[in-house]
Biopython code that builds the backbone (N, CA, C, O; Angstrom):
import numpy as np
from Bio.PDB.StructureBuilder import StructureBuilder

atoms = [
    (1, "UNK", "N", (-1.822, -4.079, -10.024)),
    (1, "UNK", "CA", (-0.431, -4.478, -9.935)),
    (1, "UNK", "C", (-0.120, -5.413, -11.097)),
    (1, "UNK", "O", (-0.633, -6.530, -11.171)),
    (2, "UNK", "N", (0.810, -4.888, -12.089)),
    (2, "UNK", "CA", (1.115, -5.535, -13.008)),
    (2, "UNK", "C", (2.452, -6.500, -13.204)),
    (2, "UNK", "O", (3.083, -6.596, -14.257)),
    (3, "UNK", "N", (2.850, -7.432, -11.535)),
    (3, "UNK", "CA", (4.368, -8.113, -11.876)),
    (3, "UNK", "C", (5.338, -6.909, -11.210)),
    (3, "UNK", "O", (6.248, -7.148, -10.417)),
    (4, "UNK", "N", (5.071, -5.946, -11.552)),
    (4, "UNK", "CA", (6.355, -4.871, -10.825)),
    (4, "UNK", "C", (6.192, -4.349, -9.578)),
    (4, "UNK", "O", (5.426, -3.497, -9.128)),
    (5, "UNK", "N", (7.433, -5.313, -8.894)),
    (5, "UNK", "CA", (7.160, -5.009, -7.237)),
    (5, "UNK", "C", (7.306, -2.899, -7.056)),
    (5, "UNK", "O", (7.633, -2.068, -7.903)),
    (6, "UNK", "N", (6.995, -2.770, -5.952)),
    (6, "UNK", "CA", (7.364, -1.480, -5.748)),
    (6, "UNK", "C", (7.928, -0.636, -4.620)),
    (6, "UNK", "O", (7.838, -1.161, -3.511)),
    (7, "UNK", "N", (8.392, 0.352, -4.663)),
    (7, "UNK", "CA", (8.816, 1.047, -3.678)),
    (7, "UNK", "C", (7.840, 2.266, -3.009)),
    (7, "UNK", "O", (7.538, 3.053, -3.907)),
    (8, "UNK", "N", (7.547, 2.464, -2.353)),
    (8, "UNK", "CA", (6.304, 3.657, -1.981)),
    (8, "UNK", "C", (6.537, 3.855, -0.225)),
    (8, "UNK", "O", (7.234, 3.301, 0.624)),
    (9, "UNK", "N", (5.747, 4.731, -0.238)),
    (9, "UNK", "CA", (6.243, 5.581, 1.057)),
    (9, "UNK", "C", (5.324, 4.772, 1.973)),
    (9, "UNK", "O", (4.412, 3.963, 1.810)),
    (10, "UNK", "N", (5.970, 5.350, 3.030)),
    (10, "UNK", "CA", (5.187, 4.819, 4.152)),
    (10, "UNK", "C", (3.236, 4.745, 5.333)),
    (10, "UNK", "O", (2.835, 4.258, 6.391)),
    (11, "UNK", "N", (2.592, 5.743, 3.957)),
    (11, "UNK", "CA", (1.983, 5.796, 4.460)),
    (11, "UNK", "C", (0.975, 4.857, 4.230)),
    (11, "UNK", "O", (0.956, 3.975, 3.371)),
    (12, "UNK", "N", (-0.122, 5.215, 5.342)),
    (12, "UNK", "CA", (-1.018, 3.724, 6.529)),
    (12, "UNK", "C", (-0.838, 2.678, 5.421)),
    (12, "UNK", "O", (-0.293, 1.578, 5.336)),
    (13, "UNK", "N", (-1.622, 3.601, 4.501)),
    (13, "UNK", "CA", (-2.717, 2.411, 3.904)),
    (13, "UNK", "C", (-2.088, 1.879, 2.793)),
    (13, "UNK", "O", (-2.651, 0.929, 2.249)),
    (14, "UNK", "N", (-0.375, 2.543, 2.046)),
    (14, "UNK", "CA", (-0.048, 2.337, 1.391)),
    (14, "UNK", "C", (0.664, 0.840, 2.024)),
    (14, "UNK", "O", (0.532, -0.321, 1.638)),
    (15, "UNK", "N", (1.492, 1.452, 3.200)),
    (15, "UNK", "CA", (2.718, 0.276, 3.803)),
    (15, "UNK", "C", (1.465, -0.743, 3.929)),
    (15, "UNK", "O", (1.530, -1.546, 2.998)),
    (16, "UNK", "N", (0.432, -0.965, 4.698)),
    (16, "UNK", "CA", (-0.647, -1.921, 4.343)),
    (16, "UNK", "C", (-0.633, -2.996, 3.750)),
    (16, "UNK", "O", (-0.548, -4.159, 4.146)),
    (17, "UNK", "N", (-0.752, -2.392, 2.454)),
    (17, "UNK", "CA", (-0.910, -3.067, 1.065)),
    (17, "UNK", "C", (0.502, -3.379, 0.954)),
    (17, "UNK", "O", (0.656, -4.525, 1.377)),
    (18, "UNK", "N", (1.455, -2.942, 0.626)),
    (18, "UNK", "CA", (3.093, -4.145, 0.532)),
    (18, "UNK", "C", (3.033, -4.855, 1.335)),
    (18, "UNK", "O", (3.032, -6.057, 1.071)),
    (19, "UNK", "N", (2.951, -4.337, 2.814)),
    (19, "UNK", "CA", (3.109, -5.806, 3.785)),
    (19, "UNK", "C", (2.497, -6.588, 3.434)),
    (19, "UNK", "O", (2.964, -7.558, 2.836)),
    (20, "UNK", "N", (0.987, -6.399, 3.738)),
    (20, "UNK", "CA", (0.274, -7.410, 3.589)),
    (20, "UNK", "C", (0.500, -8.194, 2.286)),
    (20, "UNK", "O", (0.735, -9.392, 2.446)),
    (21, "UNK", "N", (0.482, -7.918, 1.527)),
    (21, "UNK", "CA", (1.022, -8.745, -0.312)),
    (21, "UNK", "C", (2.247, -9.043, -0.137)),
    (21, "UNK", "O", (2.560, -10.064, -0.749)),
    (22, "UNK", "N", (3.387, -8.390, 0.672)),
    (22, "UNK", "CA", (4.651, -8.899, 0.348)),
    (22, "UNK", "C", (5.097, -8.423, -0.750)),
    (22, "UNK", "O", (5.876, -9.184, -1.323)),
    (23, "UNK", "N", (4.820, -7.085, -1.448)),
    (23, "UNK", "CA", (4.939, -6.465, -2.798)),
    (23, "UNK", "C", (6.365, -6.264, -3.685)),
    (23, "UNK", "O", (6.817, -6.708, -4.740)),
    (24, "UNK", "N", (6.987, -4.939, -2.182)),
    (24, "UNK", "CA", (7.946, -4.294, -1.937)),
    (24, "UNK", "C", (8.283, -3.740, -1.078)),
    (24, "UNK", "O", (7.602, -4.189, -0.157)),
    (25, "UNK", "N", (9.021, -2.891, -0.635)),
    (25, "UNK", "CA", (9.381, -2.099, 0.513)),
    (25, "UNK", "C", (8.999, -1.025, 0.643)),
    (25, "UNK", "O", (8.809, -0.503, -0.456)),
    (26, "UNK", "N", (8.688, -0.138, 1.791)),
    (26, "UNK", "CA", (7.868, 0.786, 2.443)),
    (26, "UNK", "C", (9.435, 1.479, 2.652)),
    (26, "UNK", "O", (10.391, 0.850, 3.106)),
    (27, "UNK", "N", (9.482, 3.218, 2.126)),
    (27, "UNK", "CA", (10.975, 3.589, 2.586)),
    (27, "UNK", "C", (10.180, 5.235, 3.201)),
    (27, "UNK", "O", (9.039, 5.684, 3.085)),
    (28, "UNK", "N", (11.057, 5.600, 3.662)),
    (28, "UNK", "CA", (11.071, 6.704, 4.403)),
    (28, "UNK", "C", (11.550, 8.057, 2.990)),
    (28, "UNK", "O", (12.611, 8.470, 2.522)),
    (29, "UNK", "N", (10.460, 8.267, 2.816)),
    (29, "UNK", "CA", (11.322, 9.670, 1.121)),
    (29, "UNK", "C", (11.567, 10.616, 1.936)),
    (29, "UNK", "O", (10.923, 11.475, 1.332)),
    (30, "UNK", "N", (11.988, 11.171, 2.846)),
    (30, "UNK", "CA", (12.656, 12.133, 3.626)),
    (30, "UNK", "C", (14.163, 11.836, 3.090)),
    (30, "UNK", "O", (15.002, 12.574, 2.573)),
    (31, "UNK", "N", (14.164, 10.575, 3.394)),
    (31, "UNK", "CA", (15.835, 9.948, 3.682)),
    (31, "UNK", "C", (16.254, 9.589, 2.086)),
    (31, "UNK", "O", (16.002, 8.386, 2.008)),
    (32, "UNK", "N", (16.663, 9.941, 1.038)),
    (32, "UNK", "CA", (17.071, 9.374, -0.031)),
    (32, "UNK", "C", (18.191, 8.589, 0.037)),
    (32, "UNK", "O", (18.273, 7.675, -0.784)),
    (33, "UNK", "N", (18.827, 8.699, 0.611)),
    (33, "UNK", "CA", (19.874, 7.437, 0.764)),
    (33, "UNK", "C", (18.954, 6.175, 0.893)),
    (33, "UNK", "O", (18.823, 5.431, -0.080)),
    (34, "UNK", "N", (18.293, 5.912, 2.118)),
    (34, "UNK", "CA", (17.083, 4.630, 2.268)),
    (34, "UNK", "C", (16.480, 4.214, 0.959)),
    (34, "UNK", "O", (16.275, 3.042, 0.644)),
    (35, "UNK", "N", (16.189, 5.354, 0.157)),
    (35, "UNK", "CA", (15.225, 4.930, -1.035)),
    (35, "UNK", "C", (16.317, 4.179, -1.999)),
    (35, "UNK", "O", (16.211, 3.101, -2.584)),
    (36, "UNK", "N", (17.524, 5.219, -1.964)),
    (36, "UNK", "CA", (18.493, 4.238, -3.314)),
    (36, "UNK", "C", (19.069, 3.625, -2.768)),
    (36, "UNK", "O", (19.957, 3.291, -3.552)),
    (37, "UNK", "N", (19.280, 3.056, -1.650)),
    (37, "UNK", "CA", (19.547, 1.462, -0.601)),
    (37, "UNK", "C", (18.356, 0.247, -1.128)),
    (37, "UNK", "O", (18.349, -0.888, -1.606)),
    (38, "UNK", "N", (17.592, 1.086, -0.786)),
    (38, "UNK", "CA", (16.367, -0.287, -1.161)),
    (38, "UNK", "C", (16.281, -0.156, -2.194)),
    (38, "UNK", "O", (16.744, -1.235, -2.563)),
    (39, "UNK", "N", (15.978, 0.467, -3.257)),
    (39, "UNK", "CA", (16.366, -0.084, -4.470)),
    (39, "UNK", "C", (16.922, -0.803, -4.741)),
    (39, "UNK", "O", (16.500, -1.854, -5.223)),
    (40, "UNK", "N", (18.605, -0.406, -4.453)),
    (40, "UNK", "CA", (19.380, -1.173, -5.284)),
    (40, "UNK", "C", (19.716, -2.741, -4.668)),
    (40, "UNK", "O", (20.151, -3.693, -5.316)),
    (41, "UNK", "N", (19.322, -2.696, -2.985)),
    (41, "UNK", "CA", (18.651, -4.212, -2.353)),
    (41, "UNK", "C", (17.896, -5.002, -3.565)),
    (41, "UNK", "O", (18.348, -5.823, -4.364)),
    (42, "UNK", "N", (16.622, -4.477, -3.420)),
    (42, "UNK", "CA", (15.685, -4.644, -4.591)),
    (42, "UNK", "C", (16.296, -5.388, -5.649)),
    (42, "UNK", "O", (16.377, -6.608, -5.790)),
    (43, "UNK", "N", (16.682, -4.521, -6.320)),
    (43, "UNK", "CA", (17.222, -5.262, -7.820)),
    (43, "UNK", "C", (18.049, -6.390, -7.663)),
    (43, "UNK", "O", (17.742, -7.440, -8.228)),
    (44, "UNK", "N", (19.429, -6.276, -6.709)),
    (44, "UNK", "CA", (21.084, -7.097, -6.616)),
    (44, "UNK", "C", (20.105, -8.113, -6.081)),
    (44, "UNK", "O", (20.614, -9.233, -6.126)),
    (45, "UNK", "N", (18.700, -8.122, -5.518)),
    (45, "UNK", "CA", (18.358, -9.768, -4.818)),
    (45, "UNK", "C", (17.444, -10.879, -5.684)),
    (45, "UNK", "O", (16.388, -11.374, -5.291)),
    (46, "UNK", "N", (18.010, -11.105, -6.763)),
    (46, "UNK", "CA", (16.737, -11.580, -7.940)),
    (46, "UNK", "C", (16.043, -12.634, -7.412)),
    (46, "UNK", "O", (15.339, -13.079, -8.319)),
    (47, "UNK", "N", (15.836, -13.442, -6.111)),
    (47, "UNK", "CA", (15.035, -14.043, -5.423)),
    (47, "UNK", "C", (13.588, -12.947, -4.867)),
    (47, "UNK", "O", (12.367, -12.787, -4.891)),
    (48, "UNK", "N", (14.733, -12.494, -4.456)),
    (48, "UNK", "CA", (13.692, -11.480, -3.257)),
    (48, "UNK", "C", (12.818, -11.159, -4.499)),
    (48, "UNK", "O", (11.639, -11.505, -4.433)),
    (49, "UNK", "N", (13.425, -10.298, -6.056)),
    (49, "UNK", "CA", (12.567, -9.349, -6.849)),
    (49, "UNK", "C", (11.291, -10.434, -7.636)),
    (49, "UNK", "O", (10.127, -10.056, -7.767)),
    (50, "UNK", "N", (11.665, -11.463, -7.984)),
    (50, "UNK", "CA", (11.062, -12.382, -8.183)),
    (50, "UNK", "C", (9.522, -12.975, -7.548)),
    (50, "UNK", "O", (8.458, -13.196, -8.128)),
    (51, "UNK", "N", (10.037, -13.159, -5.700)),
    (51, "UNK", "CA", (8.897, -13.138, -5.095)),
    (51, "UNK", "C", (8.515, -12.249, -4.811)),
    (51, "UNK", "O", (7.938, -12.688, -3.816)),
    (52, "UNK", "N", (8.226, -10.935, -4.799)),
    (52, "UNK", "CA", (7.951, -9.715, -5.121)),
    (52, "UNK", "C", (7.087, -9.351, -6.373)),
    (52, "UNK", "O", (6.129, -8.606, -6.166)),
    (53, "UNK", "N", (7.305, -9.769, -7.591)),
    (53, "UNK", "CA", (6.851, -10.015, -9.000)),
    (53, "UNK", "C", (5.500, -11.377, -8.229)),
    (53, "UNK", "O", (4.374, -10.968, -7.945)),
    (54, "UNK", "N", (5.708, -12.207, -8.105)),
    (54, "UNK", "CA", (4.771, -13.571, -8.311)),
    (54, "UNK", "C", (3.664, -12.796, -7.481)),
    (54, "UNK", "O", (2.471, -12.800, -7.784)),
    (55, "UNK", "N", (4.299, -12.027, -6.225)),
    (55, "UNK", "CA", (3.315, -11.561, -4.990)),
    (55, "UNK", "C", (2.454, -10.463, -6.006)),
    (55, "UNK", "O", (1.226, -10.542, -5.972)),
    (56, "UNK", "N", (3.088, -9.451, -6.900)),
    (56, "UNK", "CA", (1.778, -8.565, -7.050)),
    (56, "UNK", "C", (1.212, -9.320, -8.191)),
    (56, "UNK", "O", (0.209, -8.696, -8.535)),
    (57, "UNK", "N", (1.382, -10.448, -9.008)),
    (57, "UNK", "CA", (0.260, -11.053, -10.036)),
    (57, "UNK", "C", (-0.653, -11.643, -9.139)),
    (57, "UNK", "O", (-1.820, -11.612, -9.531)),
    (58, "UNK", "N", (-0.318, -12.518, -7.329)),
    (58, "UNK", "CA", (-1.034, -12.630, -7.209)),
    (58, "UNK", "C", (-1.888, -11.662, -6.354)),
    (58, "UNK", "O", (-2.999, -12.178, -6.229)),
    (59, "UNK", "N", (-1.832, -10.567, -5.766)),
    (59, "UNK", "CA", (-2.249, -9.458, -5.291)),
    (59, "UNK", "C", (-3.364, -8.643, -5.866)),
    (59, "UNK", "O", (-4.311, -8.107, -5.291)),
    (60, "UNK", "N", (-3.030, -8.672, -7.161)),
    (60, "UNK", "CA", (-3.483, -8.054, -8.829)),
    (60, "UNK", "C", (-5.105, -9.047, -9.320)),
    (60, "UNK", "O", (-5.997, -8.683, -10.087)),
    (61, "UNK", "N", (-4.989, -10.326, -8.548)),
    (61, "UNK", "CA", (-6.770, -11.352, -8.472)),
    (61, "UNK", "C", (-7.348, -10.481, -7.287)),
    (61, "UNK", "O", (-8.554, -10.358, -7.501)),
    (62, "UNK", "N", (-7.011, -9.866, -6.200)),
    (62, "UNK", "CA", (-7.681, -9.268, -5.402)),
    (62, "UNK", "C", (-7.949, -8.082, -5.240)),
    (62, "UNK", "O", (-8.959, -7.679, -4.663)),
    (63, "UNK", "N", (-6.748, -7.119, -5.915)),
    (63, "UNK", "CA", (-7.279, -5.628, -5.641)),
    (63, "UNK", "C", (-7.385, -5.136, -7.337)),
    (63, "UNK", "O", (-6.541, -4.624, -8.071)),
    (64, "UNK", "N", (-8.639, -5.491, -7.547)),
    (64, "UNK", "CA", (-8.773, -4.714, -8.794)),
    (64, "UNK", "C", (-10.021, -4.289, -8.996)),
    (64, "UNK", "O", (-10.691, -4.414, -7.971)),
    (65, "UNK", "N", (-10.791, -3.697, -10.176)),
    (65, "UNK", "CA", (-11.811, -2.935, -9.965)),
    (65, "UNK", "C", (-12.915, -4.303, -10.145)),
    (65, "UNK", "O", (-13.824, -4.183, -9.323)),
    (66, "UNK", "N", (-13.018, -5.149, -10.723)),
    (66, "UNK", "CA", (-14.332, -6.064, -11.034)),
    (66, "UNK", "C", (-14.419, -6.769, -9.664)),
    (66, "UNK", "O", (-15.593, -6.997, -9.371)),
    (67, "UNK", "N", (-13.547, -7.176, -8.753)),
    (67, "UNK", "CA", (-13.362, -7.692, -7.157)),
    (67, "UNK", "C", (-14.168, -6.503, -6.628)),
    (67, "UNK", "O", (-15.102, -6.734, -5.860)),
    (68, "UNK", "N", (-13.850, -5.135, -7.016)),
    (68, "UNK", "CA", (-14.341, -3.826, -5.700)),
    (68, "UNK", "C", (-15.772, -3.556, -5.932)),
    (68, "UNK", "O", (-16.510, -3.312, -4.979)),
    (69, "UNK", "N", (-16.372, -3.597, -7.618)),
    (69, "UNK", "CA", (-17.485, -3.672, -7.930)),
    (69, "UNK", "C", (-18.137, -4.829, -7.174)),
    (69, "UNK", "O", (-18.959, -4.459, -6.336)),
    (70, "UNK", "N", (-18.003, -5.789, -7.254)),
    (70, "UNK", "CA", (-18.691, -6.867, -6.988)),
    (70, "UNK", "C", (-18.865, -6.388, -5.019)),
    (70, "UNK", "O", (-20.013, -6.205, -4.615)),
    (71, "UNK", "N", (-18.122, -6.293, -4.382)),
    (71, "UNK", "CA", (-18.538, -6.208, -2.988)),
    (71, "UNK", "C", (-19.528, -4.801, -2.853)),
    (71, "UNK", "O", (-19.953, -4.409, -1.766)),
    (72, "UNK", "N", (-19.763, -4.237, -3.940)),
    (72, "UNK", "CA", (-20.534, -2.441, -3.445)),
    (72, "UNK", "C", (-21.820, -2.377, -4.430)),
    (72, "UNK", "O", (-22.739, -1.565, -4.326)),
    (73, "UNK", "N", (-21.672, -3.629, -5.627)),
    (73, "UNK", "CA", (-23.021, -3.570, -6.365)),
    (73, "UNK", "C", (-24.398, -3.564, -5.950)),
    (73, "UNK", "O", (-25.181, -2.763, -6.462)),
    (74, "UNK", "N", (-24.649, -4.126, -5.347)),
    (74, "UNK", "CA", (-26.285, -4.612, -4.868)),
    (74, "UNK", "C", (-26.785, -2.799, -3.669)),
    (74, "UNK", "O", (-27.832, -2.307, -3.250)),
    (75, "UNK", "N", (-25.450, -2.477, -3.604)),
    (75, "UNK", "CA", (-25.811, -0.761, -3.083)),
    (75, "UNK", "C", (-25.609, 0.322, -4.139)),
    (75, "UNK", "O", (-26.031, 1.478, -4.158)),
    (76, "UNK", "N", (-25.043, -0.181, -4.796)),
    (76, "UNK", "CA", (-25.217, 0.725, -5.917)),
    (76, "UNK", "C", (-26.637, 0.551, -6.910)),
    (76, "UNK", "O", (-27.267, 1.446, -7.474)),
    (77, "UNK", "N", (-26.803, -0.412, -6.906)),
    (77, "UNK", "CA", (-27.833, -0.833, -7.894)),
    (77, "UNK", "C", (-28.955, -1.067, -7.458)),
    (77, "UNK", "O", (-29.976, -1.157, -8.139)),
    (78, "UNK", "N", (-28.851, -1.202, -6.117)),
    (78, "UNK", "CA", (-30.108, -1.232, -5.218)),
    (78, "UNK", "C", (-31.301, -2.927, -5.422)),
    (78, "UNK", "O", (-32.325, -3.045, -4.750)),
]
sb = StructureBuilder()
sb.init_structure("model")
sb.init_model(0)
sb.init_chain("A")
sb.init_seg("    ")
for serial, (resi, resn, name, xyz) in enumerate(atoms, 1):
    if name == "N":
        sb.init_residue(resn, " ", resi, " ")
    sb.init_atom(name, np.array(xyz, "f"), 0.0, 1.0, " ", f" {name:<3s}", serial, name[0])
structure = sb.get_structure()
């Protein structure tokens, strides 16, 4: 996660990860109206997009590949 909150669908493991980080919003892509609602929520709230931005830099110290290595090395490497 590079700063840019996001929009993504609802599934498990995706909505997951926004909630839990506080990223962006989880929309229903069946419904396109919902998606260009939250969007344009999204953008018109430069608080909301802001803490959204701070949430995935800090999101971005935990889900990345040298964090995922480090918990699976000592089984990989034996």
């Amino acid at each position: 996660m590079a700063g840019i909150p996001v929009i993504s669908s609802s599934l498990p493991q995706m909505k997951k990860i926004v909630e839990q980080y506080n990223v962006g919003v989880c929309v229903d892509l069946e419904k396109t109206t919902d998606v260009s609602n939250d969007l344009n929520e999204m953008l018109s709230d430069e608080s909301k997009l802001e803490t959204y931005k701070d949430n995935c830099k800090k999101a971005a110290q935990e889900l990345n590949w040298d964090v995922e290595f480090e918990k699976v090395k000592d089984k990989l490497l034996g």
